[in-house]
N, C-alpha and C positions, 0 to 999 in steps of 0.2 A: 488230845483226842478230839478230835471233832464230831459236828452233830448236826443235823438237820432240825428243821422247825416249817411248819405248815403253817404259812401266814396268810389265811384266806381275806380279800380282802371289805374292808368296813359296807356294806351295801349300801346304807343310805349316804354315806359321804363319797361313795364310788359314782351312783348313780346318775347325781348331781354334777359332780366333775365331768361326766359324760358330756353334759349338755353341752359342754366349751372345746368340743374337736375344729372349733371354725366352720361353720356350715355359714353360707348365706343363705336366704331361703331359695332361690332358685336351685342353687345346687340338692338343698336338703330336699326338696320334693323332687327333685329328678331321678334321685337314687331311690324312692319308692316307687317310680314309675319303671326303673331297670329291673326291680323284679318281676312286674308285669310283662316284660319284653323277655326277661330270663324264661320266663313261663309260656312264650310262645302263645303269649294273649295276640289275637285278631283284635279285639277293640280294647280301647283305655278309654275312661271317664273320669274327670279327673272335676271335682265341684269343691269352689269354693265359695261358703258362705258367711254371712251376719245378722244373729238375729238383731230383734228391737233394743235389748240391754246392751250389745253391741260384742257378745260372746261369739268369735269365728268357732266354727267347725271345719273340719279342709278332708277331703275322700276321695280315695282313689278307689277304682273299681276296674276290674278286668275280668277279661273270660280265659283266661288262661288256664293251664291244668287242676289248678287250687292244690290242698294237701289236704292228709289225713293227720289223722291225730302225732301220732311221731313226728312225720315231718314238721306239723305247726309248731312243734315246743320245741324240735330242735332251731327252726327257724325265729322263734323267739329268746334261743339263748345269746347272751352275747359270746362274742368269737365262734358263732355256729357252726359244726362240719357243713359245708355246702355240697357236697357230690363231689360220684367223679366227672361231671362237669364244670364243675368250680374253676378251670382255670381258662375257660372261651367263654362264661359267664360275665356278662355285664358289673353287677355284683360280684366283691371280688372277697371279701376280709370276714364274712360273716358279723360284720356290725353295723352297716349301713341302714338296714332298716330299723334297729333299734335309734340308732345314735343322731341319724336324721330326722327320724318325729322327735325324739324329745331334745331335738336341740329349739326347738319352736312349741311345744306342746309336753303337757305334764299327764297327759292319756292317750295312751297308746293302744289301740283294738285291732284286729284281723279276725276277718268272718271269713271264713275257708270252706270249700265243700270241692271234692275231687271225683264225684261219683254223680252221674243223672238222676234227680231225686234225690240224693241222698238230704240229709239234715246238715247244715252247714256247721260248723265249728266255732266257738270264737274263744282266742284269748286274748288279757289284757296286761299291758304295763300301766300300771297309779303308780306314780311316784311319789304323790302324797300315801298313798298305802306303804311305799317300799320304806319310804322315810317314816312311818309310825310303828312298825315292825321290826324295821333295823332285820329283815331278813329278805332273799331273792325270791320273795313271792310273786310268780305269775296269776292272775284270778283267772280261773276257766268258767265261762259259763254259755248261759244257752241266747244265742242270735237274738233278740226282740222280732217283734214283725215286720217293723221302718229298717232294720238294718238286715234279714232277708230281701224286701221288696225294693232297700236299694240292690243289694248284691244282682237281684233277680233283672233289675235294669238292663244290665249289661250282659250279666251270663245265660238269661233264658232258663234256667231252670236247671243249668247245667253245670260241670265242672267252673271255679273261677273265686275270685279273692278280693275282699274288701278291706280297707285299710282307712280308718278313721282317727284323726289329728284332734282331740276335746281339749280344753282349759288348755288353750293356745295361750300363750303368756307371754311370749318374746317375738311376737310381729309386729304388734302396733306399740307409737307411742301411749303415755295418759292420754287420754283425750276427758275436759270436763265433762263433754255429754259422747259416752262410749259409743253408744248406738246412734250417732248422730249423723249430719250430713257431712262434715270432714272425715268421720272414720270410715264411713262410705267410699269416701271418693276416696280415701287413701287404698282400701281394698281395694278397690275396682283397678286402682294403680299397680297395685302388686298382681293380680290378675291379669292385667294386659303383660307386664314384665314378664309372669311365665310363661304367656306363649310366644311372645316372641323369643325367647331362652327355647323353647322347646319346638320349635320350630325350628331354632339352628342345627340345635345338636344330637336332633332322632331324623335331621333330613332325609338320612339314606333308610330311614325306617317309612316314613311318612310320604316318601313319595316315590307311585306305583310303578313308574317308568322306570327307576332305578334300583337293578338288579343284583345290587352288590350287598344287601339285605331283606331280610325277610318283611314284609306288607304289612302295617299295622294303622289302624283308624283312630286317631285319638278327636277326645273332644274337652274339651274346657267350657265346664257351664252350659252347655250344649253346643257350642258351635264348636264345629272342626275345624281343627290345626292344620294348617297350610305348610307345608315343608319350604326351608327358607335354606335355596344353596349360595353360600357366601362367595362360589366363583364364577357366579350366572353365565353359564356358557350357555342358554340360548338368547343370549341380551347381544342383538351383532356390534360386533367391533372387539368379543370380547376375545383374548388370545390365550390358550395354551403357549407359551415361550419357552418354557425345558419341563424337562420328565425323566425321571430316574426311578429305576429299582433297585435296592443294594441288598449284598447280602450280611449280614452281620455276626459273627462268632460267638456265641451266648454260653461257652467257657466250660462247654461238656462235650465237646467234639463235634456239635452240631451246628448247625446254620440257619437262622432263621431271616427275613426279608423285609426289609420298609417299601415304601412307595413315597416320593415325593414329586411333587408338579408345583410349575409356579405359574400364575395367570395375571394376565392386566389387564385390568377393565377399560371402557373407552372413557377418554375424559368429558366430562359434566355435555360440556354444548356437544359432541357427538352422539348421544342419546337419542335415539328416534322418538321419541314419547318422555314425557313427564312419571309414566306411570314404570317406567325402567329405570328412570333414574330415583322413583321410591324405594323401587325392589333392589337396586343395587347399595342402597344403605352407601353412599358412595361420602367417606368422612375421615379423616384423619383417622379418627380411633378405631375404622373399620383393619386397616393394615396389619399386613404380620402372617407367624404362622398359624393354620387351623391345626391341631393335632386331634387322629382319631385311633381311638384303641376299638377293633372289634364293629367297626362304622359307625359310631357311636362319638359325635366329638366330646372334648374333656376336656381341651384346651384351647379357646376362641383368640384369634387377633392379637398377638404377643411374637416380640422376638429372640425370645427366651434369652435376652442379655448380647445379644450379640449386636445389636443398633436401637437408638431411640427412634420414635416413631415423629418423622420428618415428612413436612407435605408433600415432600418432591415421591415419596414412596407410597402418597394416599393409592395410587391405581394399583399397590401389588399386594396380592393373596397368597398365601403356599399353604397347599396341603400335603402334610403328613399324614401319612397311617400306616397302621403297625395290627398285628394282633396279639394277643395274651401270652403267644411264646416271649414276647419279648418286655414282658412287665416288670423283669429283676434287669433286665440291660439298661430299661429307661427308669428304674425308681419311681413307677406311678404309685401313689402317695396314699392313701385311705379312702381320699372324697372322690377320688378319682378324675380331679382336676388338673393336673398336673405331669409333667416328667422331666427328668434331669437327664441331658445327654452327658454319654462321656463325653473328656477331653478331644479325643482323635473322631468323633460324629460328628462335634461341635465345629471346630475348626474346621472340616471337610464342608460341611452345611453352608460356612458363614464365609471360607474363601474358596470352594471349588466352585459349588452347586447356586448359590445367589447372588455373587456380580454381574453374570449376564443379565439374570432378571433387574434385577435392580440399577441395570445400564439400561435398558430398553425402556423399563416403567419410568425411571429419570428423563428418558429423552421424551416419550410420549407426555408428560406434566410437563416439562418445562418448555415443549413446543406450544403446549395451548396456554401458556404462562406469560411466551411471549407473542403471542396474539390478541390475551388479554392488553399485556400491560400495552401493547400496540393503540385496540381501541380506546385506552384509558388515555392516551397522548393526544387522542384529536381535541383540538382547541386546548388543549392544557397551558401551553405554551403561549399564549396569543397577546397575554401581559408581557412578557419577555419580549418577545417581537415588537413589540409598543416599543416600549422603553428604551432599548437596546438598537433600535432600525431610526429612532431619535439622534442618536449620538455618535450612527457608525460612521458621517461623514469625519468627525472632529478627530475619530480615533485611528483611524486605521494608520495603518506602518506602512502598509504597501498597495503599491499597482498592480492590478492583474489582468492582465489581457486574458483572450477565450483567441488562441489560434489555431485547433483541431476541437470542435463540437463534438464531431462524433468518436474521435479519442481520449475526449475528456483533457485534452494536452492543454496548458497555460504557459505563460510568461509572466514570467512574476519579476517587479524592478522595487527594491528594499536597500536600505543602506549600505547594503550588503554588495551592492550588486543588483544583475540580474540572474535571471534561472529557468529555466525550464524543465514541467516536469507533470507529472496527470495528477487531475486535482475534480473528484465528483460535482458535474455541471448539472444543474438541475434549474424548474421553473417552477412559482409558487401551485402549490395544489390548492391553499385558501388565501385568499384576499391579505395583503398584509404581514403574511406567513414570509419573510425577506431573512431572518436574520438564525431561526431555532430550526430545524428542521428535525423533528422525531424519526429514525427509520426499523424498520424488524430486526435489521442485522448490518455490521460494518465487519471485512475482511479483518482474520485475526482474533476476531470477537471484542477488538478495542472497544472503548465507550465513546469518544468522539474522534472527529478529521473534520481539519477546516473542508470548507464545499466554499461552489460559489451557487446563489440563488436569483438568477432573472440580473446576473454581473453584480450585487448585494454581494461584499463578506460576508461567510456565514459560517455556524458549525453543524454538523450533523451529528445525530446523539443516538446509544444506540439502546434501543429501548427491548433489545431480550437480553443485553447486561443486567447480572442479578443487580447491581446499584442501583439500575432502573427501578427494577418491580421491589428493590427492600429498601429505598430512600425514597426517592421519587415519587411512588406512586401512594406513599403512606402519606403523602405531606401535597397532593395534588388541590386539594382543598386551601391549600394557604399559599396564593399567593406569595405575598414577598419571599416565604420560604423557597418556594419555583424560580422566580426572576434571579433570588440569590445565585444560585447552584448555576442556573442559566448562562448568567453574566460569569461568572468565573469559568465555564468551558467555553464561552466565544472569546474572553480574554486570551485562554490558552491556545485558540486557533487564531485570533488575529495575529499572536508575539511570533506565533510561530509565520507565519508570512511574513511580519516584519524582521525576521533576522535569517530565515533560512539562507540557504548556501549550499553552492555541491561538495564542499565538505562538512557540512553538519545536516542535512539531509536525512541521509540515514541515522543519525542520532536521533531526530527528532523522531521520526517513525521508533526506534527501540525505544524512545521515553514515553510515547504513548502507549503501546505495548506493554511495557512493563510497569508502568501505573495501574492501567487497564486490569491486568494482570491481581498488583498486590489491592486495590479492592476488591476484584473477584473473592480474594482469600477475605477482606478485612470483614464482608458483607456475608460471608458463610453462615453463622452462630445468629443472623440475624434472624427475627418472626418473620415468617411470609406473610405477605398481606392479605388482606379478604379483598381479590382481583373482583367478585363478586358484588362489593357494596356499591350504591350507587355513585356515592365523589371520592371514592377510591381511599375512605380512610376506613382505617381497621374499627370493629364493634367493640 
């Protein structure tokens, strides 16, 4: 026979367990800020403070609709009914606002009033209360006058909702003196952190020009929130590259639609201004996908498993957006951080829809890559040239005449014989420069070809080969390491003059190439360097 049993569960060991859903704090106050947005708040106020003993307080404030007494307790229950707009709501689970204050805070308030004039509301979660009762006691009581004349800040006397964060317990470390000037600046730290977070991810709320959500004014501590769009399309150079809208089968006969775009910023030196290349946050960790549910990002700068995030990809962006039809298609998660594509999304995203971009962003980074490592070449070489423009009478293999300049054509007489055949005739660009010569680009994408320079054997080297910019230019500061590497590719261009032949010829051109080649591969998995520093070695 079987039976049923009502096992409600233990409050104060429930409660507590609550506090560990994985919130960081950025995320946990931005899900109190989604229901000021769900409420169709015109301004957020959002203050975080410290007193002298070093006890934060953290408040959100909006003018949003507020609630009456039902909605507040239903909105204080966990797993809350949310309406029938619960499912184009920002807030999705009915436990964000519980489980986000006390994932950082042990009191929990909302001072509510939905009515002009009316008397505001408040109730509370104490979880020291809930924990000495061992029962799901909400405390209801009456607004104080400091937590009306906050509310009244913002809403004017009118409809709107206050949400107060007390016996904050899990944002700061100990500090010996709580109230002191570390736990200060540490707050002030955390402070700048969430607006710049909130900046990202209410951009299409926050800023007025853009009409793909509704206006909202927020402020932090008084100043206002600047909306911060991660594909700065009014910064020039910056490019739209593909664009797609799909439709996607959400397993009830219906269809609902993503949107995805990929953009590529201009790289660092095409910036017209300093103050563009702030606003373009332009960083390795900037890359990846944006994901937004409802215009609302949820998910910043990630490629949700389908590539590491590699310097050649720092200039590319993609956004995704979706809305709330499509929350059980992608598995957006509680915190509303996240989503999980299927298998056949996945795989379309990561080989239909992003190798253009990621061909285009690749060539744009590695064209100003090898410009870098270009200007990192001037003089780099100049010991080499020493040393090597020393010895190249004693060594050379072969003669070589210049008998067409302007076709580059030689005669070449080596043990071998003679030969004729085109060979890069050039004259020095610096003093002494006879034996190294660095160039942007050699046919083939090889790394070096013997040359001749001012009738000097020489080799030319080819400095946008990744070998260049991930050996070479890590190691440009040390000398002998330079001359090392130096002397072994003019060795391989003098051997090669000294034995060539018209039938080994073409051999040696494929064994350049295909050397050229398997470094290309060997040099792949290698750190790119900081083309940025100034003697060209990594920080």
């Amino acid at each position: 026979m079987s039976e049923t049993h009502t096992l409600p569960p233990i409050p104060s060991r429930l409660i507590e367990g609550l506090r560990d859903t994985g919130y960081d704090f950025n995320t946990a106050l931005a899900d109190i800020v989604d229901n000021s947005i769900d409420a169709e708040a015109g301004r957020v106020d959002i203050e975080l403070n410290m007193d002298t003993d070093g006890d934060v307080v953290i408040t959100v404030a909006d003018d949003g609709y507020g609630m009456d007494r039902t909605t507040l307790l239903n909105a204080m229950t966990y797993g809350a009914q949310i309406g029938n707009k619960a499912a184009s709501r920002l807030g999705k689970f009915g436990l964000g606002l519980k489980t986000a204050s006390t994932a950082f805070s042990r009191h929990l308030s909302v001072i509510t009033r939905s009515e002009n004039g009316a008397v505001p509301l408040k109730a509370t979660w104490d979880l020291d209360h809930v924990r000495k009762v061992n029962k799901w006691e909400l405390l209801i009581d009456d607004a104080s006058t400091t937590e009306i004349r906050q509310l009244d800040k913002t809403a004017h006397g009118g409809p709107g909702t206050l949400v107060i964060w007390e016996n904050v317990d899990r944002l700061l470390p100990d500090y010996k003196n709580p109230g002191g000037a570390a736990a200060r600046k540490a707050v002030e730290k955390i402070r700048g952190g969430f607006e710049q977070h909130a900046a990202m991810i209410y951009q299409r709320f926050l800023d007025a020009t853009d009409n793909r959500a509704r206006n909202v004014v927020m402020y932090i501590n008084g100043a206002q929130v600047n909306p911060w769009n991660p594909f700065c399309p009014h910064i020039p150079g910056t490019e739209m590259v593909a664009e797609e809208t799909m439709p996607v089968d959400i397993g009830d006969g219906t269809e609902a639609q993503f949107t995805i775009r990929a953009y590529i910023l201009p790289r660092r030196e095409q910036f017209s201004s300093d103050a563009d290349v702030r606003e373009a946050r332009l960083s390795n960790q900037m890359q990846g996908m944006y994901i937004y549910r409802e215009n609302r990002l949820i998910h910043p700068h990630d490629w949700l498993g389908m590539f590491s995030k590699e310097p050649h990809l720092t200039l590319l962006r993609v956004e995704f957006s979706f809305d709330h039809t499509l929350d059980s298609a992608f598995h957006v998660d509680i915190k509303k951080s996240r989503i999980l594509l299927n298998d056949e999304l996945f795989n379309w995203v990561r080989d239909k829809f992003i190798p253009a971009p990621r061909n285009a962003a690749n060539e744009r980074y590695r064209k100003g890559q090898r410009k870098k490592a270009q200007d990192k070449a001037e003089n780099a070489h100049a010991d080499s040239n020493a040393s090597i423009g020393a010895k190249e009478g004693d060594l050379r293999m072969a003669n070589v005449s210049i008998t067409d300049v302007e076709n580059s054509e030689v005669e070449i007489e080596n043990r071998k014989g003679k030969i004729r055949l085109k060979l890069p005739i050039s004259t020095a660009t610096e003093p002494g420069q006879l034996s190294v010569d660095p160039v942007p680009t050699l046919d083939d994408g090889i790394l070096w070809e013997p040359c001749l320079i001012d009738s000097h054997h020489a080799v030319q080297i080819n400095t946008g080969h990744p070998y260049y910019s991930k050996v070479y230019v890590p190691n440009l500061a040390s000398g002998v390491t330079i001359q090392g590497m130096d002397s072994l590719l003019w060795s391989l261009a003098e051997a090669e003059l000294g034995t060539i032949s018209e039938t080994t010829k073409k051999h040696f051109k494929e064994l350049r190439f295909e050397v050229s080649r398997i470094l290309r591969a060997l040099v792949e998995d290698l750190p790119e360097p900081d083309l940025d520093a100034e003697d060209g070695v990594n920080d």
